[in-house]
C-alpha beads as a LAMMPS data file, in Angstrom:
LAMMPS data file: protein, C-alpha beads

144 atoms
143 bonds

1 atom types
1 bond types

-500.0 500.0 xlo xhi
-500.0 500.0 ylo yhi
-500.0 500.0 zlo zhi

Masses

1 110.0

Atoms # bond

1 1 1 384.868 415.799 -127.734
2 1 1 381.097 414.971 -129.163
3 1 1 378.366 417.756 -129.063
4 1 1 377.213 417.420 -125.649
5 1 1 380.561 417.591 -124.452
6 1 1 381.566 420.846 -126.200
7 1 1 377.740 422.368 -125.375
8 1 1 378.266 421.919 -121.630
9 1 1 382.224 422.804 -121.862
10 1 1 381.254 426.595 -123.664
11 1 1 377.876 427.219 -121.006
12 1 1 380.171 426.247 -118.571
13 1 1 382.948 428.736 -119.348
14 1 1 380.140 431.264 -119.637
15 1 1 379.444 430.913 -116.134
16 1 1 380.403 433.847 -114.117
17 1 1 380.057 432.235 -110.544
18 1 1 382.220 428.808 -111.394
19 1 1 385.324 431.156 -112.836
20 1 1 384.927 432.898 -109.232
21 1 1 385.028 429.773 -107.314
22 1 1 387.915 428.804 -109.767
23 1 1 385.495 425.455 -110.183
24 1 1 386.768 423.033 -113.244
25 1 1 384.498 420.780 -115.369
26 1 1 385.945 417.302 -114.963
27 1 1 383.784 414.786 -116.400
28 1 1 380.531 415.114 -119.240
29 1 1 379.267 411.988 -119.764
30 1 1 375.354 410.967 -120.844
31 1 1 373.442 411.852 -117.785
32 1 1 376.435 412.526 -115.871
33 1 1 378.563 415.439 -115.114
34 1 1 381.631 416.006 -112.489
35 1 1 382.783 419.427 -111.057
36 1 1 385.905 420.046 -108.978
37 1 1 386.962 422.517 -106.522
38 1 1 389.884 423.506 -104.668
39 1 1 389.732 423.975 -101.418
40 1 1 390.269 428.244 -101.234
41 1 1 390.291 430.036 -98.010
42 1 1 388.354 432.863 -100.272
43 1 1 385.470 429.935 -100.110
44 1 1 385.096 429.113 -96.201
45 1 1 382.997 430.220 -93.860
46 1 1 383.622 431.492 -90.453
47 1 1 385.716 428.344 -89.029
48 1 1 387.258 427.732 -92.060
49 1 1 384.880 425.121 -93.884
50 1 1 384.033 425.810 -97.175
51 1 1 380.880 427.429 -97.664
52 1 1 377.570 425.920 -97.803
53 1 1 377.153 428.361 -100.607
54 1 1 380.103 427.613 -102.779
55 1 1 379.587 423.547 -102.216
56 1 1 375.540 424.334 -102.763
57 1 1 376.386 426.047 -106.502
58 1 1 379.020 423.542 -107.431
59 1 1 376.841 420.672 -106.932
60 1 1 373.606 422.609 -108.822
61 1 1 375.882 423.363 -111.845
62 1 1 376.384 419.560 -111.663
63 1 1 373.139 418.540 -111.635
64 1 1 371.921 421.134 -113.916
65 1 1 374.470 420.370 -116.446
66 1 1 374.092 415.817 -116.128
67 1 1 370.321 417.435 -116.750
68 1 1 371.716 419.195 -120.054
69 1 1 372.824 416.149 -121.263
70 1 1 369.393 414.379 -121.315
71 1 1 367.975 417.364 -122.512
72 1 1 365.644 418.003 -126.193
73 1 1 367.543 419.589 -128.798
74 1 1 366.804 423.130 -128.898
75 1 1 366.625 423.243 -125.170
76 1 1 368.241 424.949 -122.314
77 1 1 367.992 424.081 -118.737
78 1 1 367.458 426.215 -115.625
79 1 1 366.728 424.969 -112.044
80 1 1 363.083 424.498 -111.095
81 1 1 364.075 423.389 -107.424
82 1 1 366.914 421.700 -105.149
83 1 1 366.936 420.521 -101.587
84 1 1 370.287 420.059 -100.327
85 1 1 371.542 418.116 -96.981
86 1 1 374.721 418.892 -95.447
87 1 1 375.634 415.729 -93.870
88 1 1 379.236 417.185 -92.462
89 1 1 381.339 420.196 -92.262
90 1 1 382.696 420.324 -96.112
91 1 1 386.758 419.842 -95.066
92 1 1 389.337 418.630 -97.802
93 1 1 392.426 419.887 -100.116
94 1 1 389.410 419.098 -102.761
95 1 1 386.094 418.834 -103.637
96 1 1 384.340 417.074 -106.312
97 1 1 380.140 417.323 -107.470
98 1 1 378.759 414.887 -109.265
99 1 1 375.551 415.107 -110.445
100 1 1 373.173 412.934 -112.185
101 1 1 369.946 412.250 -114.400
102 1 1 367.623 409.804 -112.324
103 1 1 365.048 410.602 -114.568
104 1 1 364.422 412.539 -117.721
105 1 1 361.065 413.980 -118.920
106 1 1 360.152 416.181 -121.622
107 1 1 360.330 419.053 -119.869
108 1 1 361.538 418.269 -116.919
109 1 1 364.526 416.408 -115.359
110 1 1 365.039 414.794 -111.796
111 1 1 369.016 414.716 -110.771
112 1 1 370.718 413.647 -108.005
113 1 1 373.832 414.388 -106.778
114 1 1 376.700 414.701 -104.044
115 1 1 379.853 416.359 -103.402
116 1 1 382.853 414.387 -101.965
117 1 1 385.565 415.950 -99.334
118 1 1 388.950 414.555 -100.018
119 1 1 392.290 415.154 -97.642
120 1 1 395.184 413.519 -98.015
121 1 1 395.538 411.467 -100.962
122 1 1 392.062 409.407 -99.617
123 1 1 391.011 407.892 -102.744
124 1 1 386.998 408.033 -102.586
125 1 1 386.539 410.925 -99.986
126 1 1 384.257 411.283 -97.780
127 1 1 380.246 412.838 -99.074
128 1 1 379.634 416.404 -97.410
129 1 1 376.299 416.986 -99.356
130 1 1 373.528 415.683 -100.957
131 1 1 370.931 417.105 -103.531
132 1 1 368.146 416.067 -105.087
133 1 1 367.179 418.493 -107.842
134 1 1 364.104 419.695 -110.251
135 1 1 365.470 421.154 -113.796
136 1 1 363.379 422.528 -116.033
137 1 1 363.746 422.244 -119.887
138 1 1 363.658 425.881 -121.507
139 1 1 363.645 426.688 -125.004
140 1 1 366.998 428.637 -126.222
141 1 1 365.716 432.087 -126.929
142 1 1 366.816 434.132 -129.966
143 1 1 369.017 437.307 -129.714
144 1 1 367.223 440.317 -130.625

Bonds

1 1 1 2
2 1 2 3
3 1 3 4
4 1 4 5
5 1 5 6
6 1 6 7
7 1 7 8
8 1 8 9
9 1 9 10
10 1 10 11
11 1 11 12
12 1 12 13
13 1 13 14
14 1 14 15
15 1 15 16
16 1 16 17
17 1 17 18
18 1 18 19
19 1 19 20
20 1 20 21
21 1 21 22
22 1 22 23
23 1 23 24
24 1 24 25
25 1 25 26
26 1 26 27
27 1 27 28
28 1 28 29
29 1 29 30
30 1 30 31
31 1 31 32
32 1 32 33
33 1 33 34
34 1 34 35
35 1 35 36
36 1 36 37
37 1 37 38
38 1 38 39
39 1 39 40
40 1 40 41
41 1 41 42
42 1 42 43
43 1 43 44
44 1 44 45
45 1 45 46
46 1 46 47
47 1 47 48
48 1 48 49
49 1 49 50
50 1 50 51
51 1 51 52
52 1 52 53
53 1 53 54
54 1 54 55
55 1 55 56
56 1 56 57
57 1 57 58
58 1 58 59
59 1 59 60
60 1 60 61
61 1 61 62
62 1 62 63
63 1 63 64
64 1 64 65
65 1 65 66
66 1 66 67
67 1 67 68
68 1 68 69
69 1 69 70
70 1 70 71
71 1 71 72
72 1 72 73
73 1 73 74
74 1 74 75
75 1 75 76
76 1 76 77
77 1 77 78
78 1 78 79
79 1 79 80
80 1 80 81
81 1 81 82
82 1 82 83
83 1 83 84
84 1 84 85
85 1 85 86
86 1 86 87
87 1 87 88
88 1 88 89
89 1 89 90
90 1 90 91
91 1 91 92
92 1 92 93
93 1 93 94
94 1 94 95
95 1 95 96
96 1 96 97
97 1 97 98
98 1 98 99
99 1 99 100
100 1 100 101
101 1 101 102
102 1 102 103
103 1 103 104
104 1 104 105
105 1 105 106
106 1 106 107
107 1 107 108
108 1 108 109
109 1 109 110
110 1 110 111
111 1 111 112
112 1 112 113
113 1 113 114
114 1 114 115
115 1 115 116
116 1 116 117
117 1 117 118
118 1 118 119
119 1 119 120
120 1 120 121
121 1 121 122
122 1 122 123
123 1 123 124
124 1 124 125
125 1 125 126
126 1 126 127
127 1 127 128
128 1 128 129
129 1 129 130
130 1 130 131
131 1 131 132
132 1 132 133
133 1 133 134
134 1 134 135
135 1 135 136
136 1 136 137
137 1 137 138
138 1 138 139
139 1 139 140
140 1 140 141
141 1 141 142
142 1 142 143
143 1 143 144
């Protein structure tokens, strides 16, 4: 595992919200980053989709974190701003975001990304959502 790797890997076990979803980290790569999720009937909505809220923070960790990859050394990233289409109700055994850089700038980073629905052993799925994303590039502040 390089440094990038291992960086996004701990901040990602240090997320709170992604152990609740039970979301996994599946692929770091430069600019890139992959996050899965099991379907869980804890995570649908009222006719048994899963949530536009659970499939919204899966693909922003995504995004944030393909942004983490791009970004200056001594720097942290937060999200500046997100719009999100739902292009279908999010069905599927599993879920996969995948976010990525489009462009990198010095303090901030445009990302793109979408999540994928799959049933049945369906090898590419089918894309429930779309983001486009704004991440901002924060220094890493000391502990007191």
């Amino acid at each position: 595992m390089n440094d990038s790797q291992e960086r996004i890997a701990s901040s990602f076990a240090a997320q709170g919200l992604m152990q609740t979803l039970g979301a996994k980290l599946a692929l770091v790569a430069d600019g890139e980053v992959h996050i899965e999720l099991a379907f869980s009937r804890h995570l649908s909505q009222q006719h048994g989709f899963v949530h536009a809220g659970a499939i919204t923070s899966v693909l922003d960790s995504a995004c944030g974190y393909a942004a983490l990859t791009r970004a200056p050394q001594g720097c942290e990233v937060v999200t500046a701003e997100f719009k999100i289409n739902l292009l279908r109700p999010a069905l599927g055994e599993r879920f996969l975001a995948i976010g990525k850089v489009q462009n990198a700038g010095k303090s901030l980073t445009v990302c793109t990304g979408e999540v994928r629905a799959f049933a049945g052993g369906e090898a590419s799925g089918k894309v429930v959502a779309l983001m486009q994303a704004t991440i901002a590039n924060v220094a890493v502040r000391e502990s007191d």
